[in-house]
C-alpha positions in Angstrom: 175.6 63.2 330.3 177.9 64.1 327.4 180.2 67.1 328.5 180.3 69.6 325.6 184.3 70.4 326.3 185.0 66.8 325.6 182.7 66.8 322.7 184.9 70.1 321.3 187.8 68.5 321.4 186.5 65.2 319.7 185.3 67.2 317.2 188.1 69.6 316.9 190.2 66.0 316.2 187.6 65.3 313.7 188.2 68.4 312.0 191.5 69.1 311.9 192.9 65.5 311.6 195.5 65.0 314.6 195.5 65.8 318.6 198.0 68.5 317.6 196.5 69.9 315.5 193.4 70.4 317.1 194.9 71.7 320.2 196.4 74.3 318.1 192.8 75.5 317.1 191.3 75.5 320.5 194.6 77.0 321.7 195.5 74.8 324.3 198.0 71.4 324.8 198.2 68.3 322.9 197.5 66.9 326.5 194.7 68.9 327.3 193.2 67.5 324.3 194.4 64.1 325.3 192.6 64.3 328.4 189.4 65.3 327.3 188.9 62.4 325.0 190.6 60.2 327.9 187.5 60.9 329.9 184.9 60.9 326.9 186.2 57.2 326.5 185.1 56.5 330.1 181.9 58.3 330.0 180.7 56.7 326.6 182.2 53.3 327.0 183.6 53.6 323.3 187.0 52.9 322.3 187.7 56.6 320.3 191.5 57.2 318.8 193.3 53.8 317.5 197.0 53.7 316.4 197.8 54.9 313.1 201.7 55.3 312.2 203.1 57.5 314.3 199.7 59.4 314.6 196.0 58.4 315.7 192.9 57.7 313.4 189.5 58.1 314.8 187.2 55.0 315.4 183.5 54.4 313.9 182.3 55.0 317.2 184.1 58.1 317.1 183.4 59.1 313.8 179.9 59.2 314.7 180.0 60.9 317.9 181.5 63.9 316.3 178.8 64.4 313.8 176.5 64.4 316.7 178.8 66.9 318.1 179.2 68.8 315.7 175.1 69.6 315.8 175.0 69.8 319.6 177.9 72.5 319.1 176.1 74.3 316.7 172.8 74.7 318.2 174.7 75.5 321.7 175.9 78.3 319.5 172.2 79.3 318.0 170.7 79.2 321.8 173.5 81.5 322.9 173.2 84.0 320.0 169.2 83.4 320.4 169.9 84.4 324.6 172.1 87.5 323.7 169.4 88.6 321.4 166.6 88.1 323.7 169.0 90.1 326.7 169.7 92.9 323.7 173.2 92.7 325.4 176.8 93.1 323.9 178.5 90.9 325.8 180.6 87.2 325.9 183.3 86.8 324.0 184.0 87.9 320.3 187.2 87.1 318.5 188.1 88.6 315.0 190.3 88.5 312.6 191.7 90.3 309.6 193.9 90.7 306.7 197.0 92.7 306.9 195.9 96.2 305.4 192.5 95.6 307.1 194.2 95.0 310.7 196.1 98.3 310.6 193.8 100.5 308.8 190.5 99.5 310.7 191.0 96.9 313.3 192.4 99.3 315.8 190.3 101.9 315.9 187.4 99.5 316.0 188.6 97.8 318.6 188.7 101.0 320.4 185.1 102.3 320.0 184.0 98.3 321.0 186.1 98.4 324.0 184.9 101.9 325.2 181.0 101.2 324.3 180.8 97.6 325.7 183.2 97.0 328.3 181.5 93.6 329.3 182.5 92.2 325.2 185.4 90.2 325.7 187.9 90.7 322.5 190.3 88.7 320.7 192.1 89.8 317.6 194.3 88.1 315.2 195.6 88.8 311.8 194.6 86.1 309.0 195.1 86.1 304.8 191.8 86.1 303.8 191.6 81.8 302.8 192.2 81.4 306.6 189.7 83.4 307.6 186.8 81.8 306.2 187.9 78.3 307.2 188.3 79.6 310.9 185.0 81.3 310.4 183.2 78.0 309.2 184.4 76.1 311.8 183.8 78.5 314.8 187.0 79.0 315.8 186.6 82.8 314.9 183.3 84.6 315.1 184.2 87.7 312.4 186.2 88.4 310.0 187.5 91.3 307.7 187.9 90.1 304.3 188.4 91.0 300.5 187.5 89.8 297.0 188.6 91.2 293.4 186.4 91.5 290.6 188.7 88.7 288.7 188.9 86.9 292.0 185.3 87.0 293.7 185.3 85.1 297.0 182.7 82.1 296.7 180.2 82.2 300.0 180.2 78.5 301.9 177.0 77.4 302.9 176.5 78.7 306.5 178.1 82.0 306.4 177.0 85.5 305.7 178.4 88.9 304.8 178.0 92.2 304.7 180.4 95.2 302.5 181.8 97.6 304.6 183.3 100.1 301.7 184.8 99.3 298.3 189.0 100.6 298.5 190.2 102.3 296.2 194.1 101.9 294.3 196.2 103.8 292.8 199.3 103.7 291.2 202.3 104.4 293.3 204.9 106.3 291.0 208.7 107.7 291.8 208.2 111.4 292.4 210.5 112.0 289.5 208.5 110.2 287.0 206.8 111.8 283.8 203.1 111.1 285.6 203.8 112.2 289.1 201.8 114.7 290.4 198.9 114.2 287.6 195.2 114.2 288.7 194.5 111.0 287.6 196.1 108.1 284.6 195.0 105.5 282.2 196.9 102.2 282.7 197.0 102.4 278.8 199.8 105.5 279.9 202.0 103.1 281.9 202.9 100.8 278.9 206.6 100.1 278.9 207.4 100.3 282.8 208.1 97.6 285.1 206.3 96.9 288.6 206.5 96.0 291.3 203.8 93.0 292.6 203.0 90.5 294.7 204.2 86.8 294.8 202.6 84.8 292.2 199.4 82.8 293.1 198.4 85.5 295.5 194.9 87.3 295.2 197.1 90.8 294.6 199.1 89.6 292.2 196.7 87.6 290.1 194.8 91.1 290.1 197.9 93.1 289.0 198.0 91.0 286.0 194.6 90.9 285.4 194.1 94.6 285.5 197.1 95.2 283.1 196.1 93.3 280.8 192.7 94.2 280.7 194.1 97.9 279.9 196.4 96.1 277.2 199.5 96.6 279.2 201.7 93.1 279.2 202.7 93.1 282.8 206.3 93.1 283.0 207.2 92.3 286.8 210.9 92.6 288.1 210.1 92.6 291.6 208.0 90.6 294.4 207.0 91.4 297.7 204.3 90.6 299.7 204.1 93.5 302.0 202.5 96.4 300.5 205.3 98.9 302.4 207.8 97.2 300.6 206.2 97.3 297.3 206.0 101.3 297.8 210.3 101.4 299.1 210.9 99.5 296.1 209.0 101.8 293.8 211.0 105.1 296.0 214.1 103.0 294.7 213.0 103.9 291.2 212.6 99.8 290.5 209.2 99.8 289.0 205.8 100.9 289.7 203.2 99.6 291.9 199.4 99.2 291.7 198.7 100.0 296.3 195.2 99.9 297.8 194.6 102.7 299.9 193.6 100.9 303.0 196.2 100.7 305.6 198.6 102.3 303.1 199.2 105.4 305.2 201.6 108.2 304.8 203.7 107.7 302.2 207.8 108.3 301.9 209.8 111.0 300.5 210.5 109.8 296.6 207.3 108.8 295.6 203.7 109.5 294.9 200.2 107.7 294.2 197.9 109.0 291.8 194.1 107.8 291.0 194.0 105.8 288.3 191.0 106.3 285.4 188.7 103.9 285.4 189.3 103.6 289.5 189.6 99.9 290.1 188.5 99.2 293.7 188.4 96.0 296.1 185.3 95.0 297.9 186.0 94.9 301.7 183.6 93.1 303.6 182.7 91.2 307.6 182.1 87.5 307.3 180.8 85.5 310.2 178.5 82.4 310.9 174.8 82.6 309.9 173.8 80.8 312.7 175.3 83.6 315.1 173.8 86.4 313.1 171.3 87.8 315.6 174.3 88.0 318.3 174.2 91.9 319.8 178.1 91.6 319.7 178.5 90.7 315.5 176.1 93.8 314.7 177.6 95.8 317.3 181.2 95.0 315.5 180.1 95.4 312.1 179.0 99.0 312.6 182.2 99.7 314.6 183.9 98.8 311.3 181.7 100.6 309.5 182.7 103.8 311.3 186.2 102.5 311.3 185.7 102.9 307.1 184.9 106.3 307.3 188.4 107.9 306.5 188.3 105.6 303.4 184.8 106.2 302.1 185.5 108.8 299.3 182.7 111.0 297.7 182.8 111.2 293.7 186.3 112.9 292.8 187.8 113.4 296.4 191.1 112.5 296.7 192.8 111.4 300.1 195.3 113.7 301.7 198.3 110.8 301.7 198.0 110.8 298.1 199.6 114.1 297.5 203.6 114.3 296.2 205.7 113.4 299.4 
């Protein structure tokens, strides 16, 4: 009989391309991995990895026992869902992952309310840009996901996976506490003509957006500084060297020197959880989802509120 830990790690070759790499992915050694298909060799008969440079190519034989296992692992997957369904039961093991913003401003405290309803879920966080994330979700190396999409750069949905929006997060523009629109209820971008920002590296989703936006409001971006951490963006603006465009998720309080005020129309990004259709009735994914949910709350604005950090530091 096929074991299905040898049939992982086959496939997790087949996946990811070299021994390393998938030991990497299933987080353990290069020898564990070694091992495994040392053994699926003698239980199958089959001749699997083959010399190739300094690395190792799989075999026909090989090639096709991973497409197998590749079903076998996914309708393990389905029964186990299927089983925690039919129990009603949050338990087994869960492991999510976020963006930065969305690890600080949610992740904890839904970590906490999981933790302290379900003690038998076993958790495992880690922080992932959102192009990550729904590679790791598709190939069941991480069951959930916090992710993002712009309206100029919507997130396409691979086959396989579904979503569901947690909140859409609001930006504003972050603004030196001196400047002529500090302390304003709201601005037009149209009113920021002229000024330089601050933004994220080029090819990013943020940065793509900045310039986007601006332009859309007929404002030629005119960028003299890049960083990729939002906290930097906003000591850079404190600095009086440009203005930045900040979500409010994860933003938190903000430094003496500068201020954010709502921009008019509000742009927003669409925050939402990602994980495998085929694990969808799992207690544990809906059980998470809602914890984000509540973990939103603080962020979830009624028409014309305006969030305490906001105010002139």
């Amino acid at each position: 009989m096929l074991d299905l830990n040898r049939l992982k790690a086959l496939h997790a070759v087949s996946v990811y391309g070299s021994v390393g790499a998938a030991a990497e992915a299933l987080m353990v050694t290069p020898s564990a991995i070694s091992q495994q298909l040392a053994k699926l060799e003698r239980e199958t008969g089959a001749t699997l990895l083959e010399r190739n440079g300094r690395g190792v190519r799989l075999t026909d034989a090989a090639g096709l026992l991973a497409e197998h296992a590749e079903r076998i692992l996914a309708l393990v997957e389905t029964a186990e869902a299927d089983f925690e369904a039919l129990r009603g039961a949050v338990v087994g093991k869960l492991s999510m992952a976020a963006f930065p913003t969305a690890a600080r401003g949610l992740i904890p405290g839904a970590l906490t309310e999981l933790r302290s309803r379900h003690p038998d879920l076993e958790l495992q966080f880690f922080e992932r840009e959102p192009e990550r994330q729904v590679r790791e979700v598709t190939r069941g190396e991480i069951d959930l996901a916090v992710s993002q999409d712009w309206l100029n750069r919507p997130m396409g949905m691979p086959e396989g996976l579904s979503r569901a929006t947690l909140f859409d997060d609001v930006v504003d523009v972050i603004l030196p506490a001196d400047h002529v629109l500090a302390g304003r209820s709201e601005v037009k971008l149209a009113q920021l003509c002229g000024e330089q920002w601050v933004s994220s590296s080029p090819g990013t989703i943020c940065h793509d957006w900045l310039v986007f936006t601006l332009r859309s409001a007929e404002v030629e971006p005119v960028i003299t500084c890049m960083a990729d951490e939002y906290a930097t963006q906003i000591a850079l603006v404190a600095a009086r060297h440009g203005c930045a465009i900040v979500p409010r998720l994860g933003r938190g309080a903000l430094p003496e020197g500068v201020c954010a005020v709502p921009l008019r129309p509000r742009p927003t990004r669409r925050i939402f959880a990602l994980w495998r259709s085929d694990a969808a009735r799992r207690p544990a994914i809906r059980a998470a989802v809602e914890a984000l949910r509540r973990a939103a709350t603080p962020y979830v604005l009624g028409a014309g509120e305006t969030p305490a950090e906001t105010a002139m530091a």
